[in-house]
C-alpha positions, 0 to 999 in steps of 0.5 A, spaced: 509 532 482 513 525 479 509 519 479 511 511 478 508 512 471 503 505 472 497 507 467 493 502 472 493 502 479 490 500 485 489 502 491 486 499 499 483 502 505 481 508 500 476 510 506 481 515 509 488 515 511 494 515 507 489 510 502 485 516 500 490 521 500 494 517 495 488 517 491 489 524 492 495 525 490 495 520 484 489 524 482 493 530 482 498 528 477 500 530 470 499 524 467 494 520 472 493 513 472 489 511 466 484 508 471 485 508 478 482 503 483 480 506 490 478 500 494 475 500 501 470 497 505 464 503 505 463 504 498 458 510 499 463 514 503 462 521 503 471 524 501 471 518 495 465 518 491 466 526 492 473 525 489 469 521 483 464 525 481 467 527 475 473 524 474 472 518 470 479 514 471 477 514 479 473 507 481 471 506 487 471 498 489 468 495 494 474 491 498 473 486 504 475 479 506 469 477 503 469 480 496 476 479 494 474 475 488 468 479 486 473 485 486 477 482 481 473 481 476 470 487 476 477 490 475 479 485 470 472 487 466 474 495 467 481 493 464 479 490 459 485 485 458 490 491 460 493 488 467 494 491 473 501 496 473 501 497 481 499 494 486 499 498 493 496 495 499 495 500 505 490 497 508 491 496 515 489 497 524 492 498 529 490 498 536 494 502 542 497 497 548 503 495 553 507 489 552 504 486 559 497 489 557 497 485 550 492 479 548 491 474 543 485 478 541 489 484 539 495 480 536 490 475 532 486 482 529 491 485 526 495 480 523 489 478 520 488 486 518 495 488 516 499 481 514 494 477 511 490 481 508 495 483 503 497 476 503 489 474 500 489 481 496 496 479 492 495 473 490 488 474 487 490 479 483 496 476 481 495 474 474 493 482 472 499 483 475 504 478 470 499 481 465 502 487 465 509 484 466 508 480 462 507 487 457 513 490 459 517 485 458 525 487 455 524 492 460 526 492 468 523 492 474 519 498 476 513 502 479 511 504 472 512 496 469 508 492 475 510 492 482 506 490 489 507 496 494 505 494 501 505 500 506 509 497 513 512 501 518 519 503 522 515 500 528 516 493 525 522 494 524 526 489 528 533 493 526 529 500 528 524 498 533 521 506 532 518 510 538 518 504 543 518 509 549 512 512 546 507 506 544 509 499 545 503 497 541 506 490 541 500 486 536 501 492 531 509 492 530 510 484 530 503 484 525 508 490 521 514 485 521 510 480 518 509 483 513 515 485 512 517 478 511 512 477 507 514 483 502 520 479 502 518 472 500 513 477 495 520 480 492 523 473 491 518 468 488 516 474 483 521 479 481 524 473 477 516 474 472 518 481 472 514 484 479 517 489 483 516 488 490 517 493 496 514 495 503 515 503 505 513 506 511 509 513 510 511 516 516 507 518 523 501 521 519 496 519 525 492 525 529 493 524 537 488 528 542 490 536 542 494 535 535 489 534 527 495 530 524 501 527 525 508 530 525 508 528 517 502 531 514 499 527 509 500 532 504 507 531 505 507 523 506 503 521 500 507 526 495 514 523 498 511 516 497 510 518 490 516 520 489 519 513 492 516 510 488 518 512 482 525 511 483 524 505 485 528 499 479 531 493 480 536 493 485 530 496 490 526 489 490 525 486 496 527 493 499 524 497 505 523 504 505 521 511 508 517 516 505 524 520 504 527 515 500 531 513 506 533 506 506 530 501 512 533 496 516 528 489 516 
């Protein structure tokens, strides 16, 4: 399986979803990352410490609101002047409701989940991130370089709108545009110092009343993700993506 080739990576909302199954899958590599970071926001969940008995490049990291500037001083002191090749930002919420039945509750939550919170998370992280452009320099940009990856969806895609007919999920979609717009804003102030910026959509890997998983299977979603990400260059800064490698409209 092809990989982004960053020898330090980090990975959010490792507790379950599609940021434990990159873990996963990053683990599963040829040449795995160096050190991989699994954040996530219970550090003594069961599927990732099973996953890092034994595998001494996997750190579990506590990630929340709160703990953001002690994580980075963890991960600072683990790479010991090394910087942080990948960034990927998977955490994220999302709660079912109409256009009619939506609330400023709602609204509020998830953009403070799935907008700001990559927001906070990149910006502390940043002076790792161009350390390790910094380090790369005379080469071009890439996952295996520095990068920041911020896990949206087709569904807030303003040009696609996916599966409108099936869930409105209003807060969800504009909290995903926004972030949208933030990896773009991401993609112009730091491109220039050599960190790749991208969004990509893992496809519909959510399990649904009567069905164990979601059309995708997490296997096949994370694999494509990888894959994505390795074929990423110059000319995909400030782009969105699908775990295919399809190109995505904003």
């Amino acid at each position: 399986m092809e990989g982004p080739g960053a020898q330090h990576v980090l990975v959010t909302g490792c507790d379950s979803g599609v940021g434990l199954g990159l873990v996963k899958r990053f683990l599963e590599l040829p040449s795995p990352p160096r050190r991989l970071f699994a954040a996530c926001t219970d550090p003594d969940g069961k599927a990732l410490n099973e996953l890092a008995l034994g595998t001494p490049n996997l750190v579990v990291l506590p990630l929340d609101a709160g703990s953001i500037g002690a994580a980075v001083g963890r991960v600072r002191d683990e790479l010991r002047g090394a910087g942080l090749g990948l960034l990927i930002n998977t955490a994220g919420t999302r709660r079912h409701s109409t256009l009619q039945a939506e609330t400023a509750e709602n609204m509020a939550l998830l953009y403070a989940t799935n907008t700001i919170g990559p927001l906070q998370v990149t910006q502390a992280f940043l002076p790792l991130l161009q350390e390790a452009a910094q380090a790369g320099r005379g080469q071009g940009l890439s996952c295996s370089r520095a990068a920041v990856v911020n896990v949206s969806s087709a569904m807030g895609s303003i040009g696609v709108a996916a599966a409108w007919g099936d869930a409105q999920d209003v807060s969800y979609r504009c909290s995903k545009a926004a972030l949208n717009m933030l990896t773009k804003c991401q993609a112009l102030q730091y491109g220039h110092s050599g960190i790749l910026c991208v969004a990509i959509d893992p496809g519909d890997v959510e399990a649904t009343p009567g069905r164990q998983e979601g059309p995708v299977t997490m296997e096949e979603s994370t694999q494509g993700v990888l894959r994505v990400l390795a074929g990423l260059s110059a000319s995909s800064n400030g782009t969105f993506w699908d775990w295919r490698g399809q190109s995505l409209p904003w």
